[in-house]
C-alpha positions as CSV (number, residue, x, y, z in Angstrom):
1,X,16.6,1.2,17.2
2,X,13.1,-0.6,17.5
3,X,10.0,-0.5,15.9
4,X,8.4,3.1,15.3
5,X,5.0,2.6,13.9
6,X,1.9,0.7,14.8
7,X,2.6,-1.2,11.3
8,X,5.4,-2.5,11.7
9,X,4.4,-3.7,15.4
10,X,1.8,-5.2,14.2
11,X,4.1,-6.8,11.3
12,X,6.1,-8.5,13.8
13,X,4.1,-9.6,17.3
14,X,0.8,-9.3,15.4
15,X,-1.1,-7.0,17.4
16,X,-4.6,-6.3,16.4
17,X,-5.5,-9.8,15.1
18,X,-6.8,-10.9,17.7
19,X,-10.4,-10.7,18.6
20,X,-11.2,-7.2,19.0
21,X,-9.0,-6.6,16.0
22,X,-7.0,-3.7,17.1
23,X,-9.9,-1.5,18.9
24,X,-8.0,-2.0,22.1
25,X,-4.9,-3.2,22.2
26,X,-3.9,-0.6,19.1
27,X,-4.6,2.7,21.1
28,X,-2.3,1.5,23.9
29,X,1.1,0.4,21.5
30,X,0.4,3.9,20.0
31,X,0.7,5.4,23.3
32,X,4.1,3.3,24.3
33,X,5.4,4.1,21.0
34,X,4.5,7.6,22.0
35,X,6.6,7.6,25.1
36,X,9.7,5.8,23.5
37,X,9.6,8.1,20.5
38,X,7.7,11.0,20.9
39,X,5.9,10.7,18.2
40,X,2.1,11.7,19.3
41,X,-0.4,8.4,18.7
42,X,-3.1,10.9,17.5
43,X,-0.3,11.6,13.8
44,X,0.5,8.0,14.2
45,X,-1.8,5.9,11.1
46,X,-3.6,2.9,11.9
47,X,-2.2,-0.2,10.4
48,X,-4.0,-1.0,6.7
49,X,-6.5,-4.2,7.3
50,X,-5.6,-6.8,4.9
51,X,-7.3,-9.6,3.0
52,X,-6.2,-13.0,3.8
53,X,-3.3,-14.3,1.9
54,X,-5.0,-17.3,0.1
55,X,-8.9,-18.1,0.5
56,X,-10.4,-20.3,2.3
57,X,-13.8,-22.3,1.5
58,X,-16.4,-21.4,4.2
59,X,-17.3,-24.7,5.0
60,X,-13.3,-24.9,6.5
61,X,-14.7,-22.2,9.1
62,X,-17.3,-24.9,11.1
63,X,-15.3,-28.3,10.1
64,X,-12.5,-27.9,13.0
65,X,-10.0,-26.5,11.0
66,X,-6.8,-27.4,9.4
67,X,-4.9,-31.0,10.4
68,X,-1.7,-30.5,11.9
69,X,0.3,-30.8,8.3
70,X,-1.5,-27.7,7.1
71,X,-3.4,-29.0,4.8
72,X,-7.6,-29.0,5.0
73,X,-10.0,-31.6,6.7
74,X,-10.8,-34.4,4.0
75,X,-8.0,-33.1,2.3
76,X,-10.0,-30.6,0.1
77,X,-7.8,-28.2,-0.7
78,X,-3.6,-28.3,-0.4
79,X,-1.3,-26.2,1.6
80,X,-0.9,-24.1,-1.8
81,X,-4.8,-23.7,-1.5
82,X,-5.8,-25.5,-5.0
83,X,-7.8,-28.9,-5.0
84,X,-6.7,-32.1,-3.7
């Protein structure tokens, strides 16, 4: 039982979003993996990057980020991401 790919690791304790995005920390869970299953991390594929799920305006990036109810600062967009 477990986990047997670098996919679905990163599906569940998000590894490789942080800020090296995987270059590290995605070569080590491929060689745990490798010593639980046997499965060699050089056959094991790289998790697919992946857009965000909704998009976000770029002036969100340098405003402080989202208020703690999730929606934007100033109340621009909504959680669902259309205009307020």
């Amino acid at each position: 039982m477990g986990y047997h790919s670098l996919e679905e690791v990163k599906r569940v304790l998000r590894t490789g979003m942080g800020h090296c995005q995987g270059r590290g920390c995605l070569k080590l869970v491929a060689r745990l993996i490798q010593e639980e299953t046997g499965i060699p991390a050089s056959e094991q594929k790289m998790p697919r990057p992946r857009p965000p799920l909704k998009p976000l305006p770029l002036s969100l990036l340098g405003s402080g980020g989202l208020s703690p109810d999730g929606d934007c600062p100033q109340g621009r967009l909504s959680r669902n991401g259309h205009e307020a």
